[in-house]
Structures are given as C-alpha cells and as structure tokens.
N, C-alpha and C positions, 0 to 999 in steps of 0.2 A: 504494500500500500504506500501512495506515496505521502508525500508530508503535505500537501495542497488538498488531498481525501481526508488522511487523518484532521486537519484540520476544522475540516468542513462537518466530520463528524463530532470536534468535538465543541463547536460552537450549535449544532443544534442539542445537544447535551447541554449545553451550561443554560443557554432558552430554557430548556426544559428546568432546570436545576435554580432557574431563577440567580445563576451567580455572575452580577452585575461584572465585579472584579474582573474575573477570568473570560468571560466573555469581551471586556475591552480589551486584556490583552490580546487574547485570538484575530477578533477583527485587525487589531492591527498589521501581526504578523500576515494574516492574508492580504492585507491593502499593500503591506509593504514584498509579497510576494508574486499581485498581479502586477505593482511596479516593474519589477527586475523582472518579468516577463513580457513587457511592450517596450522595453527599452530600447533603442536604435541599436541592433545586432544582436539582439537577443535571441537565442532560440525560442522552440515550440513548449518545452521541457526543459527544465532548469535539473541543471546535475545537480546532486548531493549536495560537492563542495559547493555550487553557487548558494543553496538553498541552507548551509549553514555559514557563508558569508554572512548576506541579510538577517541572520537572527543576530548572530554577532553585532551587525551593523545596529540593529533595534535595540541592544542589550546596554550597549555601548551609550546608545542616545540615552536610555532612563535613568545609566547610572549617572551620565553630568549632569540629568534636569535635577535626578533628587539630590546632589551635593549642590546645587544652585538653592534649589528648596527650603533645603536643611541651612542654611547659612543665610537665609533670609526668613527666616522663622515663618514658615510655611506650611505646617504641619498637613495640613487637608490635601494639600497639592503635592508633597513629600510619598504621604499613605497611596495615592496611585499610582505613581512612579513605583513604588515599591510592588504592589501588590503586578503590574503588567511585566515588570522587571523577573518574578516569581515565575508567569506563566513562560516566559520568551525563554527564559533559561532551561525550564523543565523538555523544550524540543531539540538542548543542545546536547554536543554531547558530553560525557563527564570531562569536566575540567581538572586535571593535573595541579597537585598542588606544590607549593614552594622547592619542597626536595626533591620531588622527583622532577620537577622542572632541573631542578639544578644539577642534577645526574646526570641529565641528555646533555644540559650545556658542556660538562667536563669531560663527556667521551665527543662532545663536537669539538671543543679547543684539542682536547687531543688527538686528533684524526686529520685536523688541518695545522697543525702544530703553532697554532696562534699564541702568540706569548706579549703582546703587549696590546693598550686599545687603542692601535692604528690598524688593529686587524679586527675588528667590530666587524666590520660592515661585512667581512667574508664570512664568519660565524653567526651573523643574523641572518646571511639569506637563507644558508642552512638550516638554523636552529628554526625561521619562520614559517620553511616551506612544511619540516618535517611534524611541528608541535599546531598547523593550521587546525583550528577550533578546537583545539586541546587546550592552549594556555593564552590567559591577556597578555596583547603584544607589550604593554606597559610594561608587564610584570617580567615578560622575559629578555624584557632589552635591559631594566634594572639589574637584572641577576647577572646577563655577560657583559654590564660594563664593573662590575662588581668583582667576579670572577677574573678579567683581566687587566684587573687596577692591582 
C-alpha cells in the first residue's frame, strides 16, 4: 500500500474518530504530497525516498513554527504545531539517535581517512546520502564537525 492510500485511509479514520488533531496533520501531509506530485518534472508516482523527503520537509517546518511559538508565549499555536509535528513523524521512518549517528560518522571518517574539518564537506555527502531520513541533517553535521575538530 502506498503512503498516498495509507493516508487516505487514515484520514477517513480520524473523521470517523472525531480526532481534530491528527486529522490536520494528515490533510497536510497529503496537500503537501499532491504538491510534490504536480511539481514541474515530477513524476506520476512519487518514490519512497521523495515521499519521505516531504514528511521531512513538513517535520522540519513544525518544528521552527513551534520554537517560534514557544519563544513568543504562544501556547494555543505551540499545542498544534506539536500535536501535527506527532502525526508527520509517526509516517517517518525511525530516526537514529545521537550514538548511533555517531558510529556511522566514525567508520565514514575512517573509510575516507578525513582527519581535519577541511574534509566536512567529503564526509557529509556521505554521511547524508547514506543516514537520508534516518537522522536530522542539523544533528548530523553537528556531530562531524565535532568528530573532526
């Protein structure tokens, strides 16, 4: 099933279930899924990897509205950002955390023999291509300029 079905089924589910919440994440994710499928070049069918691009991409956007929110004591406008932020994440897939991020980075510096951070930029195309939708790009450019400092 794809994730445009899944979807679909589970926004007439949360209709059903009356859950305001989780139904506005949904809708979004599908608005921001029939985007990226009329996009000039887009395919008929969006691959995996595009279709966990755009949750990325939606995950991304809640989490700077709610540190916008939160920092401007916005509690009401906070609490939705979080609860859509909840649903966008539950379609992704599990995210890697700190160490084991930082595992991959140590056998990528050591596989390209990177020893100072003038060699960043050869270890992140690596580390980004192989950790896509596994780990926050934030988090894993902190850790290998960290790693090679």
């Amino acid at each position: 099933m794809s994730l445009q079905e899944k979807i679909d089924q589970d926004i007439k589910s949360a209709m059903l279930n009356k859950d305001s919440g989780r139904l506005r994440g949904l809708r979004a994710i599908k608005a921001a899924l029939l985007v990226a499928k009329t996009e000039k070049g887009a395919q008929e069918v969006l691959t995996e990897e595009a279709e966990v691009k755009v949750l990325q991409k939606l995950a991304k956007q809640r989490k700077e509205s709610a540190e916008i929110y939160s920092s401007q004591n916005r509690p009401d406008l906070l609490q939705i950002e979080k609860e859509e932020l909840l649903v966008i994440e539950s379609y992704l897939p599990k995210q890697l955390d700190k160490d084991e991020i930082s595992v991959h980075i140590k056998q990528i510096i050591a596989q390209t023999g990177a020893s100072s951070i003038k060699d960043m930029g050869k270890v992140m195309a690596i580390v980004s291509k192989d950790l896509a939708g596994k780990a926050d790009g934030r988090t894993v450019s902190e850790l290998v300029k960290e790693l090679l400092a």
